[in-house]
C-alpha positions as CSV (number, residue, x, y, z in Angstrom):
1,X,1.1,-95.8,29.3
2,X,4.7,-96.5,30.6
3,X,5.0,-95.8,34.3
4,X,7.4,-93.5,34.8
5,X,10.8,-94.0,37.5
6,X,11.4,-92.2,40.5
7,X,14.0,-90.6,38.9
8,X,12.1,-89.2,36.2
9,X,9.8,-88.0,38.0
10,X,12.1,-86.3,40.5
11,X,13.4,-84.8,37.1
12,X,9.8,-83.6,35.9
13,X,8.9,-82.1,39.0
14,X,12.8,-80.2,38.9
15,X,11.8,-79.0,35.4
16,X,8.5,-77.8,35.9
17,X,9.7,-76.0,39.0
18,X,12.0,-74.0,36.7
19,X,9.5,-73.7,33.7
20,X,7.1,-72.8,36.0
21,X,4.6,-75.3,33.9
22,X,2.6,-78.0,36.0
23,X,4.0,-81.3,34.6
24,X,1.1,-84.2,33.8
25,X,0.9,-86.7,36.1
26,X,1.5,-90.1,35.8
27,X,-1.7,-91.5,36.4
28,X,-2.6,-94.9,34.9
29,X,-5.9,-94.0,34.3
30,X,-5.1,-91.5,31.2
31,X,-4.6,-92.8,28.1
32,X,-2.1,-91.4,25.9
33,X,-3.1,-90.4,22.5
34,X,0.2,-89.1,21.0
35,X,3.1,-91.6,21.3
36,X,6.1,-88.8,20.9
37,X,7.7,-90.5,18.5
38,X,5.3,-90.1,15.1
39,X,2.0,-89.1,13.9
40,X,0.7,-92.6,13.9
41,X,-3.3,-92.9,14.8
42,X,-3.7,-88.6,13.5
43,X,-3.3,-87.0,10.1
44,X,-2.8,-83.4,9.0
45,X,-6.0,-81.5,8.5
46,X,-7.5,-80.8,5.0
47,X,-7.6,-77.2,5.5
48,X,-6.0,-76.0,2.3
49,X,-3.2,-73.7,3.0
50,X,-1.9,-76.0,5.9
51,X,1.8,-76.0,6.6
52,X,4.0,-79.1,7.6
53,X,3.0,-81.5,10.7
54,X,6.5,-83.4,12.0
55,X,7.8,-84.9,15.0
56,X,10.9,-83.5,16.7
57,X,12.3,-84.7,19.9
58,X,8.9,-86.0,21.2
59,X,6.6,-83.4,20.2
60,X,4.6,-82.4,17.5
61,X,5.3,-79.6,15.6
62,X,2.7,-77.4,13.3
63,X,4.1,-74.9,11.2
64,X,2.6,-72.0,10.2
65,X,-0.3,-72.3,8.1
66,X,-2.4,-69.7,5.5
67,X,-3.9,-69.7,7.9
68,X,-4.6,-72.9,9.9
69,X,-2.3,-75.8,10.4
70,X,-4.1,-78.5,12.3
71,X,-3.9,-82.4,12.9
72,X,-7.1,-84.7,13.8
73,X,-7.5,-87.8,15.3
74,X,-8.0,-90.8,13.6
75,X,-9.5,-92.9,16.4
76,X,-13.2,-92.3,18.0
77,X,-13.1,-90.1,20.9
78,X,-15.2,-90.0,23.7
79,X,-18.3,-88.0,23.7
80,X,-19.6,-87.8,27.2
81,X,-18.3,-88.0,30.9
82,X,-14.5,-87.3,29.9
83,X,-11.9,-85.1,30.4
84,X,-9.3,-84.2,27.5
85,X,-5.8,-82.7,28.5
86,X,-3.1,-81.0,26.3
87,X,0.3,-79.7,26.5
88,X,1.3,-77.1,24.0
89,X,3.3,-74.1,23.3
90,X,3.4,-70.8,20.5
91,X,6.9,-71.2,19.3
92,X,6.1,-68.3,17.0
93,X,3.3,-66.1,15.9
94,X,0.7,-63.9,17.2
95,X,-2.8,-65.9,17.1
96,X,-4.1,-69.3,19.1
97,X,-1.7,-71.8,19.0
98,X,-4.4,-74.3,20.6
99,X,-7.3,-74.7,19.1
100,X,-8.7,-77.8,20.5
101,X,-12.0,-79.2,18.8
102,X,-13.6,-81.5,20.9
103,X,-16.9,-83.8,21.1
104,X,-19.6,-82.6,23.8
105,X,-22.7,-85.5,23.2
106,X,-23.9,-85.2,19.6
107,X,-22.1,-81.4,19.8
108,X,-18.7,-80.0,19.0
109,X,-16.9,-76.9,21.0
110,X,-13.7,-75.1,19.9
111,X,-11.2,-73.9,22.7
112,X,-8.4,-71.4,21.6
113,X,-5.9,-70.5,23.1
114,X,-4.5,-67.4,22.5
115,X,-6.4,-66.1,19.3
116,X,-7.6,-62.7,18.2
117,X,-3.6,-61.1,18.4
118,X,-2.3,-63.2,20.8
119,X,-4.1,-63.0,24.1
120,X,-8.3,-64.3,23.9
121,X,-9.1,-67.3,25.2
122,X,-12.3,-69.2,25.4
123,X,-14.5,-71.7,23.9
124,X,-16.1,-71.5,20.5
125,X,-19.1,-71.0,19.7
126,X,-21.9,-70.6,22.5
127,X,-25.2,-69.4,20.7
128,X,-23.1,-68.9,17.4
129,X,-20.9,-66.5,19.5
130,X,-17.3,-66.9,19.2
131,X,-14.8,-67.4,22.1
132,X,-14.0,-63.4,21.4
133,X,-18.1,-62.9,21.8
134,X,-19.2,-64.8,24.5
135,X,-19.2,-65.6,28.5
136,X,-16.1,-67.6,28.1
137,X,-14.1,-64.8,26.9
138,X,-11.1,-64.0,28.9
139,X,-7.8,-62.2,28.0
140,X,-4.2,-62.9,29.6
141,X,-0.7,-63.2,28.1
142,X,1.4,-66.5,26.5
143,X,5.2,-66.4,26.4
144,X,6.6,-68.3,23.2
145,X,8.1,-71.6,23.7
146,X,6.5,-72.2,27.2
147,X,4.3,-74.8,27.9
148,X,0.6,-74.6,29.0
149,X,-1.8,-77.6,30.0
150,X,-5.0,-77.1,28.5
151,X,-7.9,-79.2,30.1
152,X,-11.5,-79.9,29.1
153,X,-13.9,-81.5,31.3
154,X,-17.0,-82.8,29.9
155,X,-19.8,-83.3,32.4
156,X,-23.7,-84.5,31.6
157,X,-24.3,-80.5,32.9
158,X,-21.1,-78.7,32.0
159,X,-18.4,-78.0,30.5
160,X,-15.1,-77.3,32.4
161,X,-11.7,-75.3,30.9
162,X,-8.6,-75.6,32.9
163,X,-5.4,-74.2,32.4
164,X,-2.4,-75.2,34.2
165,X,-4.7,-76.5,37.0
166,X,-7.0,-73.5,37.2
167,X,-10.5,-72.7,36.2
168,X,-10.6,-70.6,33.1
169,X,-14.3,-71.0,32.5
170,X,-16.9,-73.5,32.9
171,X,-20.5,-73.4,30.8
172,X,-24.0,-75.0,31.6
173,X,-24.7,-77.4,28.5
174,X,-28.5,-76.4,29.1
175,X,-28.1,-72.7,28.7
176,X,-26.6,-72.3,25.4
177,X,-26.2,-73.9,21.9
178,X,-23.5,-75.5,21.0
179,X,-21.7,-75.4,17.5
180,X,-18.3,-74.6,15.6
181,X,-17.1,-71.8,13.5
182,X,-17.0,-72.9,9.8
183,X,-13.4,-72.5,10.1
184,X,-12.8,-75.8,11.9
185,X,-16.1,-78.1,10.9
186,X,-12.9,-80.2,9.5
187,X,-11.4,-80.6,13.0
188,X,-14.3,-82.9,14.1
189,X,-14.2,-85.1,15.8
190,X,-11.4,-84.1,17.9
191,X,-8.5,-82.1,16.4
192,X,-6.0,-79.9,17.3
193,X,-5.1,-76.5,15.2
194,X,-3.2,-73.0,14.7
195,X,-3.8,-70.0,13.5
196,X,-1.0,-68.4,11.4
197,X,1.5,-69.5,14.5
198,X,3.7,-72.1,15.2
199,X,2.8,-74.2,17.5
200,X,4.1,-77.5,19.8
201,X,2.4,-80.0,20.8
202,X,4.1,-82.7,23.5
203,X,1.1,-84.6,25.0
204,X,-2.6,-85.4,24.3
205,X,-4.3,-87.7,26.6
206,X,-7.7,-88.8,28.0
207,X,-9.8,-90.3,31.0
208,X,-13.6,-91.3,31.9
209,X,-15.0,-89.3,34.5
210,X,-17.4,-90.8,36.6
211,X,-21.0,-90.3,35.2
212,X,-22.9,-87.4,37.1
């Protein structure tokens, strides 16, 4: 990844203090997997119904699909000892705005942002329980068009959700069964989706984590 200037990063820190969004950091030990500039190493998700996927001024941008817009990556992701991070945003519309499908060993979970009318969070599915279902349901409010950083830790034991830098909910791999709603089997192996909203995405980016 570029290193960023002083300058910039005065800048960043001046913006998020005003957006009231934690900025990523400029570690050089994540790699970026959206350039800003086009949707070179994703495609647009077979869903049927999908709306338009573009790029405008550095982010991505998923309209609203009947019902689900969604992009997936076209590289192999990590599967283990990893954590994923992602910046996005409801421009419009009432449902998730993130749902993030990611690899957990040989398994897949789901986390949405925002789904069932606007304000349920949580991973998808534990046990065959969705996120509105299960332990890692929890309910709080998005504003449209501000930015939220969604990251997932994946451990050998858990699973960790953070949001803007705070715990949302963490699961013990050994306790539950993992799987996907039928919904978004086409995400795998790592996609990114919305539900009937519009949605903006302005980073996706990766690190190892060192093994447990």
């Amino acid at each position: 990844m570029v290193n960023l200037s002083l300058t910039t990063t005065l800048a960043l820190i001046a913006l998020s203090a005003i957006s009231g969004c934690t900025v990523p950091d400029a570690d050089s030990s994540w790699t970026g997997l959206f350039d800003g500039a086009s949707l070179s190493g994703w495609e647009v998700t077979k869903f049927g119904g999908e709306g338009e996927v573009r790029v405008i001024d550095g982010a991505m941008h998923l309209d609203m699909g009947s019902p689900l817009t969604g992009v997936n990556l076209l590289d192999s992701p990590p599967t283990e000892s990893y954590e994923l991070e992602v910046t996005a945003a409801r421009v419009e519309g009432t449902d998730f705005f993130c749902g993030l499908t990611f690899p957990v060993g040989e398994d897949h979970l789901t986390l949405i942002l925002g789904g069932w009318g606007g304000s349920i969070s949580g991973l998808s599915s534990l046990d065959d329980d969705d996120a509105s279902n299960n332990a890692t349901r929890t309910i709080r409010g998005f504003k449209l068009g501000q930015d939220y950083i969604a990251t997932v830790q994946v451990r050998a034991a858990t699973v960790t959700v953070l949001l803007d830098g705070k715990v949302l909910t963490q699961v013990d791999r050994s306790e539950h069964g993992l799987s996907l709603r039928p919904e978004v089997e086409s995400c795998r192996p790592l996609g990114i989706a919305s539900f009937s909203t519009r949605a903006r995405i302005k980073s996706v980016r990766w690190r190892p984590l060192d093994t447990d």
